[in-house]
C-alpha positions in Angstrom: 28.7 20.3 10.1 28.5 18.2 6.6 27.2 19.4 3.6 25.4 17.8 0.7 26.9 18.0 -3.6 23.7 17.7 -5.2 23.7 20.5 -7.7 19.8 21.3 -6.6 20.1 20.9 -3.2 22.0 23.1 -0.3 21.0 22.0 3.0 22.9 22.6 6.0 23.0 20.0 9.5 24.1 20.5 12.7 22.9 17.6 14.5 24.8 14.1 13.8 23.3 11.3 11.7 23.9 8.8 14.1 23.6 9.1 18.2 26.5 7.8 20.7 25.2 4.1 20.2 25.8 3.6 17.1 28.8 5.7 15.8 29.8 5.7 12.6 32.5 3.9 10.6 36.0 5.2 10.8 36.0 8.0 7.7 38.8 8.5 5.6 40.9 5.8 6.8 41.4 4.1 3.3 43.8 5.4 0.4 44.4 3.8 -2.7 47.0 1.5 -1.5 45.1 -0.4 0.9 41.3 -0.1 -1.0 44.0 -2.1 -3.5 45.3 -4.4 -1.2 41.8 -4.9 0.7 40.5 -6.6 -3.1 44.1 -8.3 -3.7 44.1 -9.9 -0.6 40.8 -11.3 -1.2 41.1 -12.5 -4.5 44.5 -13.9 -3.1 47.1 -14.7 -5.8 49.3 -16.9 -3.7 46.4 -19.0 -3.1 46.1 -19.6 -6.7 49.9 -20.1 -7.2 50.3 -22.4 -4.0 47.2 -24.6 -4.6 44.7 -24.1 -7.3 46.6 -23.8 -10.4 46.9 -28.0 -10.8 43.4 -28.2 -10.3 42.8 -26.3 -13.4 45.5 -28.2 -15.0 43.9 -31.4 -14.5 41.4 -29.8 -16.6 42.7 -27.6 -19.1 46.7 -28.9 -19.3 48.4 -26.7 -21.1 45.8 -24.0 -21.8 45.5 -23.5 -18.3 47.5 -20.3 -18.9 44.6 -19.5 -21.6 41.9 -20.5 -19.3 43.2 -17.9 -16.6 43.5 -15.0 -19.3 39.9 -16.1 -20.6 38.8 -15.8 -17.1 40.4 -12.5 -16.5 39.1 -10.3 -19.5 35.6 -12.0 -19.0 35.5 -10.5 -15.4 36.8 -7.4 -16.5 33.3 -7.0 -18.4 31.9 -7.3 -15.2 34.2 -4.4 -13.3 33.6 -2.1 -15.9 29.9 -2.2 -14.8 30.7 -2.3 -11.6 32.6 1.2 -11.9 29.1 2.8 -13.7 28.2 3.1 -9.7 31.6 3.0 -8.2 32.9 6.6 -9.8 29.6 8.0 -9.2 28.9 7.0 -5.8 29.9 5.2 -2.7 28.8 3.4 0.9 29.6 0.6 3.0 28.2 -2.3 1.1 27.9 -0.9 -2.2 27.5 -4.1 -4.8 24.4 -4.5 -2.6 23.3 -0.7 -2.8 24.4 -0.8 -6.5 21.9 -3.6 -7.6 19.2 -2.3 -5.7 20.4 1.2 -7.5 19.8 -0.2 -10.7 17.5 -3.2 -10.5 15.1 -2.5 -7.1 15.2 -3.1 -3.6 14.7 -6.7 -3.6 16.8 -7.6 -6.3 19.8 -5.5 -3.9 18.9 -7.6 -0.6 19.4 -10.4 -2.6 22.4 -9.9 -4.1 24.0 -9.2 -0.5 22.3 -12.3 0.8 24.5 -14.3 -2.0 27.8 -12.2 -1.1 27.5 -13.5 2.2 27.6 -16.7 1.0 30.6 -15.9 -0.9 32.7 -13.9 1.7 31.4 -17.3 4.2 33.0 -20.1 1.7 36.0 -18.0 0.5 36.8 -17.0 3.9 36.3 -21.1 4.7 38.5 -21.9 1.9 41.2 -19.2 3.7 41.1 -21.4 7.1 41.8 -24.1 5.5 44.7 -22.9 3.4 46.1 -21.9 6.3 46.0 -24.7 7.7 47.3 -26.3 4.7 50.7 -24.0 4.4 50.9 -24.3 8.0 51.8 -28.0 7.9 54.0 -27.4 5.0 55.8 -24.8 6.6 56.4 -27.0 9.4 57.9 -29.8 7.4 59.8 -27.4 5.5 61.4 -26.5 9.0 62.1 -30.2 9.6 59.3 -30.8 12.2 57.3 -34.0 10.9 54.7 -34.3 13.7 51.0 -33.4 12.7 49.2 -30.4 14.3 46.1 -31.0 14.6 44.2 -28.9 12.0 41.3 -27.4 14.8 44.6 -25.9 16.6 45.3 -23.7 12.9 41.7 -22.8 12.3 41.6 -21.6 16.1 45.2 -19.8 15.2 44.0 -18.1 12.3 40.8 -17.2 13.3 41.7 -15.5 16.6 44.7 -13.3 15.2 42.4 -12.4 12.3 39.2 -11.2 14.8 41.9 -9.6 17.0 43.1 -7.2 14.1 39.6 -6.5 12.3 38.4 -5.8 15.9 40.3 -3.5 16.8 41.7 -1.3 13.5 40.3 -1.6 9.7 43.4 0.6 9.5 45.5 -2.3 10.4 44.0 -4.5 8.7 44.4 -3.1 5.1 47.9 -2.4 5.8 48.8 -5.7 6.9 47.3 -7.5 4.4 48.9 -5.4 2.2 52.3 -6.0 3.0 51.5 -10.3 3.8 50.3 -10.3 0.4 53.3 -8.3 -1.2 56.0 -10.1 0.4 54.3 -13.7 -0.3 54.1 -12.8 -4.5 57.4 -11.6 -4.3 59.0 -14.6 -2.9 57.0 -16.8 -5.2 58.4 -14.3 -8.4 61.7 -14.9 -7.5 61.2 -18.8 -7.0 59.8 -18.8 -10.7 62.7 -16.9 -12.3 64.7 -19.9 -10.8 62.3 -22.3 -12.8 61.8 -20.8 -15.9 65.6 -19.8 -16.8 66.9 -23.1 -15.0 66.7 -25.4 -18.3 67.8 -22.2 -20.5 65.1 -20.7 -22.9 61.8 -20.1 -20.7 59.6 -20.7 -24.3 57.3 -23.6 -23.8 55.8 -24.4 -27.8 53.2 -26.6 -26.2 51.9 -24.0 -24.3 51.6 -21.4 -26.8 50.3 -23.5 -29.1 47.4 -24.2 -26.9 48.2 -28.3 -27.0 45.1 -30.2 -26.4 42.6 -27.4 -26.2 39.2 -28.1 -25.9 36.1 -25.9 -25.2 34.6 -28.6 -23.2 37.4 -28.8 -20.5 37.7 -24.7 -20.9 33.9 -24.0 -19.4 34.2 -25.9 -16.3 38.2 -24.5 -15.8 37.2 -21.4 -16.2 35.0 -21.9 -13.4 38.0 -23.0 -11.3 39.3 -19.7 -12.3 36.7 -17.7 -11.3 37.4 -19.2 -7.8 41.0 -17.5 -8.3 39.7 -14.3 -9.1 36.6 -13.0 -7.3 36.9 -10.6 -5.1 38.0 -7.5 -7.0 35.0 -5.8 -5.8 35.9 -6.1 -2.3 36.8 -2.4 -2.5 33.7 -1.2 -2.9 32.4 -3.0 0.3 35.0 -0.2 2.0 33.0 2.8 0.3 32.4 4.2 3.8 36.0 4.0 4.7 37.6 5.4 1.5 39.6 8.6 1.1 38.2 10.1 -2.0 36.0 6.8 -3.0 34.8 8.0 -6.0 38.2 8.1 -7.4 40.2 5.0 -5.1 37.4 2.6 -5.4 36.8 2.0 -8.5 40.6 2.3 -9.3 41.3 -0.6 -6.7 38.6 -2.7 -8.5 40.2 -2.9 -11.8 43.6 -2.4 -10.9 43.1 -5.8 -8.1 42.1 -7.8 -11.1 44.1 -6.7 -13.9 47.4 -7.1 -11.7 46.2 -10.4 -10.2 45.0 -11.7 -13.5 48.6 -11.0 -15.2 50.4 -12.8 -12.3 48.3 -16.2 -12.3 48.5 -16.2 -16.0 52.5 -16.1 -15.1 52.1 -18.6 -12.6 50.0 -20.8 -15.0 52.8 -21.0 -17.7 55.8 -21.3 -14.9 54.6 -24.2 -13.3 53.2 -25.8 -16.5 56.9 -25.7 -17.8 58.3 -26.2 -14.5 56.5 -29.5 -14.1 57.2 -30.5 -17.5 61.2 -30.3 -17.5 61.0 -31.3 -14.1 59.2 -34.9 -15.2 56.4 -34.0 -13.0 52.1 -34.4 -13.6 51.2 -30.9 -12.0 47.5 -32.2 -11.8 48.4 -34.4 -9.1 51.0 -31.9 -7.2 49.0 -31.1 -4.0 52.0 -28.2 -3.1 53.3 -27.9 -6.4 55.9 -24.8 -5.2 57.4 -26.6 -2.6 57.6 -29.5 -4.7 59.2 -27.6 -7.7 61.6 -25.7 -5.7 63.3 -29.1 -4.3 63.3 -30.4 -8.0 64.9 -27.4 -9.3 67.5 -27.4 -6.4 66.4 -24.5 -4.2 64.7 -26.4 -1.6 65.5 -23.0 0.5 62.5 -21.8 -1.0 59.9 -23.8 0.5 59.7 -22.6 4.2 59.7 -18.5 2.6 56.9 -19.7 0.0 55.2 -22.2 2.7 55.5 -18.9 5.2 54.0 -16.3 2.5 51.2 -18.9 1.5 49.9 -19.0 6.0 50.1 -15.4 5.7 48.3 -15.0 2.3 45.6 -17.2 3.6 45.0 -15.9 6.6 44.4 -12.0 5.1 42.3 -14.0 2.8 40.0 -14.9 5.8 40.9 -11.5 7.0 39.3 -9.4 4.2 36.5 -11.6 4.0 35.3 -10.8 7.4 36.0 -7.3 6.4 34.1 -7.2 3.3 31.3 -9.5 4.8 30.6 -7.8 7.8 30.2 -4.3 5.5 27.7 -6.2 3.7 25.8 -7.2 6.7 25.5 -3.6 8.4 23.2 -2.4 5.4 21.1 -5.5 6.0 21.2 -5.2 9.7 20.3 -1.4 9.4 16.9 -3.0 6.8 15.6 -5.4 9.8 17.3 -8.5 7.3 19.1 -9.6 9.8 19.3 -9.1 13.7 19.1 -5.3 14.2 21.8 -4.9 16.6 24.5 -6.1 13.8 24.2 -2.3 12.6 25.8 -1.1 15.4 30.3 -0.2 15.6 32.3 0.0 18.2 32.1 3.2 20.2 35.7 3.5 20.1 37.4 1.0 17.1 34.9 2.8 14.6 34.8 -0.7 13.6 31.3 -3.7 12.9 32.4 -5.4 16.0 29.4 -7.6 16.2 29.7 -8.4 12.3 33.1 -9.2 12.6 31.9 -11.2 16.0 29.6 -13.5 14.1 31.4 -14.2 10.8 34.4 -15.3 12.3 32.3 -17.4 14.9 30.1 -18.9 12.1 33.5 -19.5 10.4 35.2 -21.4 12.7 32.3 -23.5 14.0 31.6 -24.4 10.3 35.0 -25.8 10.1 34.9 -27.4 13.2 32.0 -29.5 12.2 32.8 -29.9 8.3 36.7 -31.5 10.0 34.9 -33.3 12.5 32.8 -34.9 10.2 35.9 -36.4 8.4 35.9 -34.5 5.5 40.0 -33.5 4.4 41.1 -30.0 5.1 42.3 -30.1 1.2 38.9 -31.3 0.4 37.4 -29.0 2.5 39.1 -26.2 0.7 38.1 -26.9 -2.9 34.5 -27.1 -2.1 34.7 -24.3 -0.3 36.1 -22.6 -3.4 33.2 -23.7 -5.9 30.6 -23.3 -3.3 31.7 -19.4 -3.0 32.2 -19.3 -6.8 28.2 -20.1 -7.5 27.1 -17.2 -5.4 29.7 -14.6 -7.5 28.2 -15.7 -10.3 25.0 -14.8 -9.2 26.3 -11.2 -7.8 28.5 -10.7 -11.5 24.9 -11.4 -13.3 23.0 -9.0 -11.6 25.9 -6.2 -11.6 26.0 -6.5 -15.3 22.6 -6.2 -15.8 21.8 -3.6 -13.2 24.6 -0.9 -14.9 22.2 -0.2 -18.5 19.3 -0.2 -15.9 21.2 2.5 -13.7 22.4 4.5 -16.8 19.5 4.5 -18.4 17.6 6.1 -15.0 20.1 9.0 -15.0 19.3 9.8 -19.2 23.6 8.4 -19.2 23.0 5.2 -21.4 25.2 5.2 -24.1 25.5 2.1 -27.2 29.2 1.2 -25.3 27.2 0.5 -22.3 24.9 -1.8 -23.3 27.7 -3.6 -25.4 29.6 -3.8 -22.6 26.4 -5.6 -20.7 26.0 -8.0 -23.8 29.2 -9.2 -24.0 29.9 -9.3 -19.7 26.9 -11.2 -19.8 27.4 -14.0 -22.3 30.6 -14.6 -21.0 29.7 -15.0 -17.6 27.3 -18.0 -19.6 30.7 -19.7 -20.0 31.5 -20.9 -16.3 27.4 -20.9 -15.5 27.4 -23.7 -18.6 30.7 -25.1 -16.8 29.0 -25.7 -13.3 26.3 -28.7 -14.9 27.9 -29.6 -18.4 29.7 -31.7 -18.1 28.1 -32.7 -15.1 30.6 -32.3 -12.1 31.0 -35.6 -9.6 29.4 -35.5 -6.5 28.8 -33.6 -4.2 30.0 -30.7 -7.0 26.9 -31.4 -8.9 24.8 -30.1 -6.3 26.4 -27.5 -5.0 24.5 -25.1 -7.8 21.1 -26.7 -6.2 22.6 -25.6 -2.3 22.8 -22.0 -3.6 19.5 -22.1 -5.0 17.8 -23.3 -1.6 19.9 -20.6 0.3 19.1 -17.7 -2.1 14.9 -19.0 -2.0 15.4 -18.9 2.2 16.5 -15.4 1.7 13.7 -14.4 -1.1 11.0 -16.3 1.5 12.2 -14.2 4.3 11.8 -11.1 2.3 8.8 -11.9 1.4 7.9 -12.2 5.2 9.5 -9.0 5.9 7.5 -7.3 3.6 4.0 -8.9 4.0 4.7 -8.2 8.2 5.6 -4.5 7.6 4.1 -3.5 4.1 6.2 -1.1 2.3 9.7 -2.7 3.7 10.7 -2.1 0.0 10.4 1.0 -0.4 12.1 2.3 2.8 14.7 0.4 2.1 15.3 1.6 -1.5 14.5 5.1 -0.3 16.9 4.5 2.4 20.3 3.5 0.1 18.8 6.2 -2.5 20.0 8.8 0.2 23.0 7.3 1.1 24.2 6.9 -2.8 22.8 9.9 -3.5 24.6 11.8 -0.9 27.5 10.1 -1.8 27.3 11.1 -5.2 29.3 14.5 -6.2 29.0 16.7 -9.7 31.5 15.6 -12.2 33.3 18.2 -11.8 34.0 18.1 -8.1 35.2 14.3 -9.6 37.3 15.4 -12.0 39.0 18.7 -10.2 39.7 16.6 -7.0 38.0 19.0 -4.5 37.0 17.3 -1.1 33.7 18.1 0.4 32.6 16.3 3.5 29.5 14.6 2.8 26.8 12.5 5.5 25.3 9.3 4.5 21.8 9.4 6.3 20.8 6.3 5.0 23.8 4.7 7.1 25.4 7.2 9.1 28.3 7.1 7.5 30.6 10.3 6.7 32.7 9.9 3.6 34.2 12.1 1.2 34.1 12.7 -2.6 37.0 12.7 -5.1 
């Protein structure tokens, strides 16, 4: 029996929302800790330290660390909308629930349609990390021999469909601990760099030496790659103990934390490089490389270890957070129908997680067959998946004063808040055509565009073939926010009533 909050409504069910076929998610099986790790992991701050951080040197030099706190307090912007719907109501999906919430029906499909993109190319990028740190880790154990990179995609791929198969439970909690023990060994490898030479202060990096707005806009973009994902949280809505409490705490709390240790990372190997007489812009493993300048070459098979398992919970809570975005578009005739459905006994999107990871893998098989280089591979990934955020941050931040403004809650803070999120998000959107990027960069912008018009066409089809597809579908994540959605004071006390979300079929409880 499950019983609805809303203050003007007491109804009472006895028959199940959903029928033996098509059983629901697995309810309550997300605290805090791994809502926290499901957004870390995908945001994935050892992929940042281990890789990314000389690409944005190349750019930025020694504002990098700058460029990386810019980044992080512009996105915050965009979480602090995001949380206008998280702490009042939750479902599996939700940034695609949210938009449509605020902004309509069709403006919601299409922001899912571009978080697919996004969870496709990150998760991409996360194959071919691990196979990067897989090759390192090798040499680091003193075999020389190349694997052959379709033999670490397969690897990566198989394990990673095994576990979000079979347990969302074991997933969070794995990638939870990877991700932990990974920045922890890359922590204690920089306190080895930065007291090494004596005093850690670096003058040229504090001083901001050789800043420029010009190379800040399209770095920041590069950063943006670093830090997307926070909101992969809310995709778990349906899973979450207490979600209108967890999930918007594991939002902010991903990015904050992540933010702080990249801006760390940023200034240790900027220094590192430095005393060490090295160019970090052109250090493809610039960890491994520091720790056998510094004299601690024991560090490179833990650090080459923590960045395979990083990447591959990267991949991991992609799927996750993909497939959660494809249900509620299955469920709205979007895409195949029979993508709604979980396992009858996993409580888990079997046939979401089924397709991403198959898309994933064939996607990389032809991309590396085609002769492009895995590293390659894994920076256009990156940017690729950082267009399509973009898109999603945009609409979030507009969508929140819309929302507010519905429920009679606007307030002068909130539409501040918008402003300001807004024109800051103009910064890496400016960064992705001016300067204009080297091909194929400078068309990657124009890829999205084409993908997100295929999507608007097809929802056009949708709703000319079966008039009114807009409205059922709004009506139909109406009920399952609404149901979702407690009194503030059932929020604030921290009283548990079980709650059904007919619009999904998807149990969940309120803080």
């Amino acid at each position: 029996m499950t019983m609805t909050t809303e203050p003007a409504v007491t109804s009472v069910t006895t028959e199940p929302a959903v029928t033996s076929a098509d059983p629901p998610l697995r309810v309550n099986a997300l605290g805090f800790p791994q809502l926290l790790a499901q957004s870390v992991a995908l945001i994935s701050p050892t992929m940042t330290a281990v890789l990314i951080i000389p690409l944005a040197f190349a750019i930025a030099g020694n504002s990098t660390w700058f460029a990386y706190a810019f980044a992080t307090v512009m996105l915050l912007f965009t979480v602090i909308a995001l949380n206008q719907f998280a702490k009042r109501s939750a479902t599996t999906g939700s940034m695609y629930a949210y938009v449509a919430k605020g902004l309509g029906a069709a403006s919601g499909v299409m922001t899912g349609w571009a978080l697919i993109w996004c969870y496709f190319f990150i998760g991409t990028a996360g194959l071919c990390g691990f196979a990067l740190m897989s090759q390192q880790f090798l040499q680091g154990l003193g075999l020389h021999g190349t694997v052959s990179p379709f033999i670490l995609f397969s690897i990566s791929a198989a394990i990673g469909f095994t576990i979000a198969y079979k347990d969302v439970r074991l997933s969070a909690v794995l990638t939870l601990v990877l991700e932990g023990l990974s920045v922890a060994c890359i922590l204690a490898l920089s306190c080895f760099i930065l007291f090494k030479h004596g005093s850690p202060i670096d003058s040229s990096q504090l001083r901001l030496s050789g800043f420029s707005l010009k190379g800040l806009d399209f770095a920041v973009v590069v950063c943006i790659f670093s830090l997307v994902g926070f909101e992969a949280a809310s995709t778990m809505g349906g899973e979450a103990r207490n979600p209108l409490k967890n999930v918007p705490r594991a939002v902010i709390w991903s990015l904050i934390l992540t933010g702080l240790f990249m801006v760390v990372m940023c200034y240790v190997e900027t220094i590192g490089a430095k005393h060490a007489g090295l160019n970090l812009g052109t250090l493809g493993a610039p960890l491994q490389t520091l720790a056998g300048a510094y004299g601690v070459s024991f560090f490179k098979v833990p650090v080459s270890l923590g960045g395979m398992v990083s990447f591959f919970a990267l991949t991991l809570s992609c799927v996750n957070s993909g497939s959660r975005i494809l249900m509620p578009l299955a469920k709205h005739d979007f895409v195949p129908k029979k993508l709604h459905g979980t396992h009858s006994s996993n409580l888990t999107p079997h046939s979401c997680i089924a397709l991403y990871y198959g898309v994933l893998i064939a996607a990389v098989f032809l991309w590396y067959g085609l002769g492009a280089g895995v590293l390659t591979m894994f920076g256009q990934a990156g940017t690729l998946a950082a267009t399509g955020f973009l898109f999603a941050y945009f609409m979030i931040v507009v969508a929140a004063p819309v929302y507010l403004k519905k429920l009679g809650e606007l307030k002068q803070s909130h539409v501040v808040v918008a402003v300001v999120g807004f024109l800051l998000l103009l910064v890496p959107l400016v960064g992705l055509f001016y300067p204009l990027p080297a091909f194929p960069v400078d068309i990657f912008p124009a890829l999205f565009a084409g993908y997100m018009l295929i999507g608007g066409g097809w929802l056009y089809v949708l709703n000319t073939r079966v008039p009114g597809t807009l409205v059922d579908i709004e009506a139909s994540l109406e009920a399952a926010l609404q149901t979702s959605a407690g009194p503030a004071s059932d929020v604030e006390s921290g009283s548990r009533v079980g709650l059904e979300m007919p619009g999904l079929g998807v149990p969940v409880q309120a803080a």
